[in-house]
C-alpha positions as CSV (number, residue, x, y, z in Angstrom):
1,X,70.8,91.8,91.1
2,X,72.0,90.6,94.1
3,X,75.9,89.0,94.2
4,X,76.0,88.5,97.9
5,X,80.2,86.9,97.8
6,X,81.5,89.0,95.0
7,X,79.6,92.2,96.3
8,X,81.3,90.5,100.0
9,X,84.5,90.6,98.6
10,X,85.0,93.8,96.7
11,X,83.5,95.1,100.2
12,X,85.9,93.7,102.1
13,X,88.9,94.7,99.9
14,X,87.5,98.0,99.7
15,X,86.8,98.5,103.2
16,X,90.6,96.7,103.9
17,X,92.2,99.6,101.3
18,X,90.7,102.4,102.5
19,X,92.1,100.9,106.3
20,X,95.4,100.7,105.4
21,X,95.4,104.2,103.8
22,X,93.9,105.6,107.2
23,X,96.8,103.8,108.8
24,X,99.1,105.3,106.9
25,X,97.9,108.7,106.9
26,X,98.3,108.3,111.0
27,X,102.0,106.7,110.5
28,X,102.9,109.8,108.2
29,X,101.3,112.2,110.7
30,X,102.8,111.3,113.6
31,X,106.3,110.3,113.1
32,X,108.6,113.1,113.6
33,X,111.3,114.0,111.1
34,X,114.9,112.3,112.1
35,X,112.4,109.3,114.2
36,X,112.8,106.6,111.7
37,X,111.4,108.4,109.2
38,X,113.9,106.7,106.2
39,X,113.7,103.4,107.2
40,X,109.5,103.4,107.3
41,X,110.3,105.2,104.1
42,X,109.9,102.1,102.4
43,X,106.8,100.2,104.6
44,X,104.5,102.8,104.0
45,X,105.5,103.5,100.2
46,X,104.8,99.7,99.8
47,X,101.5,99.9,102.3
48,X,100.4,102.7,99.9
49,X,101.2,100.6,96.5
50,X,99.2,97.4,98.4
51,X,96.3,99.8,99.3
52,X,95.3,100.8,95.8
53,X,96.2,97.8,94.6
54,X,93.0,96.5,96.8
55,X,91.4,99.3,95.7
56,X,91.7,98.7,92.2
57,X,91.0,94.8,92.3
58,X,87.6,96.2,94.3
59,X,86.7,98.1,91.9
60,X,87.3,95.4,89.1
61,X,85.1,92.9,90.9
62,X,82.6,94.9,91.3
63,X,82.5,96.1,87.7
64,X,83.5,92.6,86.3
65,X,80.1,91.2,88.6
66,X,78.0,93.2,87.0
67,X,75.4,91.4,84.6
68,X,75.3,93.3,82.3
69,X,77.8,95.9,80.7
70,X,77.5,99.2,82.6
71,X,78.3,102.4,80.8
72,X,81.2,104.9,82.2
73,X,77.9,107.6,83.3
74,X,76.5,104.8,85.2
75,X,79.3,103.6,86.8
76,X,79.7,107.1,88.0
77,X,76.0,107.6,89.3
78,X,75.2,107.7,92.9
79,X,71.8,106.3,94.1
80,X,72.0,107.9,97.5
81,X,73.5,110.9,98.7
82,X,75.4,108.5,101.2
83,X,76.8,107.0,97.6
84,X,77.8,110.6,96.1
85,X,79.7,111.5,99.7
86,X,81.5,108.2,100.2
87,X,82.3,108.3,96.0
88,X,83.8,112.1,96.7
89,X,85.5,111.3,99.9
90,X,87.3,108.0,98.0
91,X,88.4,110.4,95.3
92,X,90.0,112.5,97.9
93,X,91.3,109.8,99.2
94,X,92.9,108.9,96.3
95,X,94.1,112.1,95.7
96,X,95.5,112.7,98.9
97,X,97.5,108.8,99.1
98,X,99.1,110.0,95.7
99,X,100.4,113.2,97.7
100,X,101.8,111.2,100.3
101,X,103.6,108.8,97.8
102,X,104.9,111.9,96.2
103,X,106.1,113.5,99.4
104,X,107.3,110.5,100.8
105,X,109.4,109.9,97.5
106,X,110.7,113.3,95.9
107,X,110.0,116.1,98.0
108,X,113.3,117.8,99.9
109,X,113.8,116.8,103.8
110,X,113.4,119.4,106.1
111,X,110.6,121.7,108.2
112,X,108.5,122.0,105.3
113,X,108.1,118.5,104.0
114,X,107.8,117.7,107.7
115,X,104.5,119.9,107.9
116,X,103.3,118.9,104.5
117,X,103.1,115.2,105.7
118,X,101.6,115.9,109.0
119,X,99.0,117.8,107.3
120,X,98.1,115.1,104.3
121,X,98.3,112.6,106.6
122,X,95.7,113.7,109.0
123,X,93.6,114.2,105.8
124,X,94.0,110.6,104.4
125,X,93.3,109.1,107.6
126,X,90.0,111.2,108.0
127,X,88.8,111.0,104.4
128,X,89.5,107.1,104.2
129,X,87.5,106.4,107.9
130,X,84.6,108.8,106.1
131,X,84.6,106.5,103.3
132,X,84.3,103.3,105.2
133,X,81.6,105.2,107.4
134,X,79.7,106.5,104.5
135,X,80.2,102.7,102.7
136,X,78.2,101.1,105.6
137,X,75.5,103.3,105.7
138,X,75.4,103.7,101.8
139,X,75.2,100.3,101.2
140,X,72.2,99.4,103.0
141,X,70.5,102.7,101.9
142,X,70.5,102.1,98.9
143,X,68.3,99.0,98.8
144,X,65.8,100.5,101.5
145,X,64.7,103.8,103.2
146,X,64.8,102.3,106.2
147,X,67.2,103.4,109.3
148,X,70.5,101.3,108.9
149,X,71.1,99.5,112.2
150,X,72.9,101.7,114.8
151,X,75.9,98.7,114.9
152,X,76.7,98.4,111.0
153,X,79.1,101.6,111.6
154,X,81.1,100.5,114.1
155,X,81.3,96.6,112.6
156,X,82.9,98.3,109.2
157,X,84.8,100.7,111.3
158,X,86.4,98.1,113.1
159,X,86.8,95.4,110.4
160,X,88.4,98.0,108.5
161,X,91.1,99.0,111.0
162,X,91.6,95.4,112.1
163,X,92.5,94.6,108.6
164,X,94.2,97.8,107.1
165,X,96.9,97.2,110.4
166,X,97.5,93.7,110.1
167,X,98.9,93.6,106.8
168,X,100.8,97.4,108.0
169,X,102.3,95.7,110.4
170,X,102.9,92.2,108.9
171,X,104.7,94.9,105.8
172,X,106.9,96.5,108.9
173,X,107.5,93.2,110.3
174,X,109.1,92.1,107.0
175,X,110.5,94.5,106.1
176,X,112.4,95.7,109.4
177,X,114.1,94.1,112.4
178,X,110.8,94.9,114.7
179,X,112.3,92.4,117.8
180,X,110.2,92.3,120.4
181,X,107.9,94.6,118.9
182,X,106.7,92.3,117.0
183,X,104.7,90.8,120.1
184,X,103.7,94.4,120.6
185,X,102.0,94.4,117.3
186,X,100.1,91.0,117.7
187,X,98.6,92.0,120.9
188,X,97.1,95.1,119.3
189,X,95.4,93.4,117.2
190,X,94.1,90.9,119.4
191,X,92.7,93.6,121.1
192,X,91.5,95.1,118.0
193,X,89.7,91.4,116.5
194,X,87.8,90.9,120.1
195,X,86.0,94.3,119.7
196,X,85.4,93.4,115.8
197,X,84.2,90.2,117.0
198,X,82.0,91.7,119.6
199,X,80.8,94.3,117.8
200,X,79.9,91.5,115.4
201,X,78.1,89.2,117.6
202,X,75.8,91.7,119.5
203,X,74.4,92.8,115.6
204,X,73.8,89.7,114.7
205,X,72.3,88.7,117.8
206,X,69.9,91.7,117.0
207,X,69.4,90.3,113.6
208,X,68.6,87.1,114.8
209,X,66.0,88.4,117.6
210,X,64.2,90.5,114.6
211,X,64.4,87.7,112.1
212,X,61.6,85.8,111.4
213,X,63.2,82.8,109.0
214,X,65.8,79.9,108.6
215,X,68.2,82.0,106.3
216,X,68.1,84.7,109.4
217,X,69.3,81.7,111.7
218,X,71.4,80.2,109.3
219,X,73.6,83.5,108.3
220,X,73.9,84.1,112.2
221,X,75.2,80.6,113.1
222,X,78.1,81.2,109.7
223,X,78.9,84.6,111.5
224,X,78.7,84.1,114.6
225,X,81.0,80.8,114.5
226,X,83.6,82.1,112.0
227,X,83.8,85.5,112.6
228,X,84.9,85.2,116.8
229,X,87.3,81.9,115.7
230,X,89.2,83.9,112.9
231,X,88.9,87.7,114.5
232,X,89.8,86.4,118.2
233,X,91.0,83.2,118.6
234,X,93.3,83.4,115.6
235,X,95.5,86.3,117.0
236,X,95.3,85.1,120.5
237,X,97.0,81.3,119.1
238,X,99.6,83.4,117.2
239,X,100.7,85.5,120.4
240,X,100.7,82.1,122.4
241,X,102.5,80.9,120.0
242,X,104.4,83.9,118.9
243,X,105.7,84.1,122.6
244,X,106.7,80.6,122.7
245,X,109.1,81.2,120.0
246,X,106.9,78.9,117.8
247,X,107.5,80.4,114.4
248,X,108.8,84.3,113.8
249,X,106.2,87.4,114.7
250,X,106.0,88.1,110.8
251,X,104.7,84.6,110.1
252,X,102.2,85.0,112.9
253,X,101.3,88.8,111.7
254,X,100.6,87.2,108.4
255,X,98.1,84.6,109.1
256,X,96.5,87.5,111.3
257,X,96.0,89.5,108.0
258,X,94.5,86.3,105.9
259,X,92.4,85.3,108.8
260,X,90.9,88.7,109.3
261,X,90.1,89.0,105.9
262,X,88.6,85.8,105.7
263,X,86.8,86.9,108.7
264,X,85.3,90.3,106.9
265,X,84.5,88.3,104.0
266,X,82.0,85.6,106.0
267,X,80.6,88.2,108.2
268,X,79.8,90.7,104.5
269,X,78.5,87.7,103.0
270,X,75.8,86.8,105.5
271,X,74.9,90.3,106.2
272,X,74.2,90.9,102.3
273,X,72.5,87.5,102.4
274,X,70.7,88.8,105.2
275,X,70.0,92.4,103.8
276,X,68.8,90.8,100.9
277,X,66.1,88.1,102.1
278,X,62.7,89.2,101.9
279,X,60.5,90.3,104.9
280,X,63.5,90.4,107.2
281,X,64.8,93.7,108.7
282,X,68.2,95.1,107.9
């Protein structure tokens, strides 16, 4: 049965968990030993305790939606093959964000914790964008055997990085003396909510031009008004304002992070709403 703002929100949470963990697989990766390494020590240890968190609340909801009570061997089954790859690549995932909390935490300094890192970290960051890759097509898959359209990738892809780095960087931004880096960080992701807003707008303009129904027009108009204002426009007031020394960067970077969310959530919601409506490609 269909639970188009639950099934929304555990997607969004998902796809925001599994963002942050591909963030911090490429912080882990890439910053050298003796570069900052102990003070982002704690930023990424709490970015990996706030990404399976989210991953865990997911997963509730989406058990917890459920109508009826769902047995341990079918909340393990896979409809799709796109279901049994993204299920494997999250347990890697998983695996591998447990690795870097326990490098990051016990193991020794030096050349070999160095390397250990760099290569866990390139691993987290690739299995969590397969899972957000293999989400999107999954998802639709599994309701029809029909050809997801060629821009649900890149709208997940994007949603998830825009929100996996916002709350990254609204962690580092309280949680270190970023400066002027902070204004650094918010035009980033302005850069990053305009192509998730785009991105965004040209599917649902194709959904709209194929649709042949009011619910069609009505879940555009939701998505295509709330989705620029909150992906866009949001980050582009907080840098005006950010730069006008109205308010601190971590305030700003914040209210990024909810609006984004908010964002994901409304555009999920009308594309399940969407997906779901009879006659109506998807």
């Amino acid at each position: 049965m269909q639970r188009p703002l639950p099934d929304a929100v555990s997607a969004v949470l998902s796809g925001t968990g599994f963002g942050l963990l591909l963030w911090l697989g490429i912080s882990v990766a890439l910053v050298p030993p003796g570069a900052g390494m102990a003070a982002l020590r704690a930023p990424q240890m709490w970015s990996l305790i706030l990404a399976l968190a989210l991953l865990c609340v997911a997963a509730a909801i989406a058990v917890s939606a459920s109508a009826a009570p769902r047995s341990v061997r079918s909340l393990l089954h896979a409809p799709t093959r796109w279901h049994l790859r993204r299920n494997a690549l999250a347990s890697s995932a998983a695996a591998l964000a447990l690795a870097v909390g326990g490098l990051l935490s016990w193991a020794p300094s030096g050349a070999p914790r160095a390397l250990a890192l760099g290569l866990v970290g390139m691993l987290l960051s690739l299995t969590s964008l397969g899972v957000v890759v293999a989400n999107a097509v999954a998802r639709p898959s599994a309701a029809s055997s029909a050809v997801p359209h060629p821009l649900i990738v890149p709208v997940q892809v994007l949603t998830a990085l825009s929100t996996g780095l916002a709350l990254m960087f609204a962690l580092l931004a309280g949680l270190l003396a970023v400066g002027p880096g902070g204004g650094r960080m918010l035009i980033i992701l302005l850069v990053l909510g305009v192509l998730a807003a785009a991105t965004s707008a040209l599917y649902w303009r194709d959904a709209r031009a194929g649709g042949n129904g009011r619910p069609a027009a009505r879940d555009f108009r939701a998505s295509s008004l709330a989705t620029p204002a909150l992906l866009a426009a949001v980050p582009a007031l907080a840098w005006a304002m950010s730069a006008a020394e109205v308010g601190g960067s971590t305030l700003w970077l914040w209210v990024i992070s909810v609006a984004s969310f908010t964002a994901a959530v409304v555009d999920r919601h009308a594309f399940l709403t969407h997906a779901a409506a009879p006659d109506r490609p998807t």
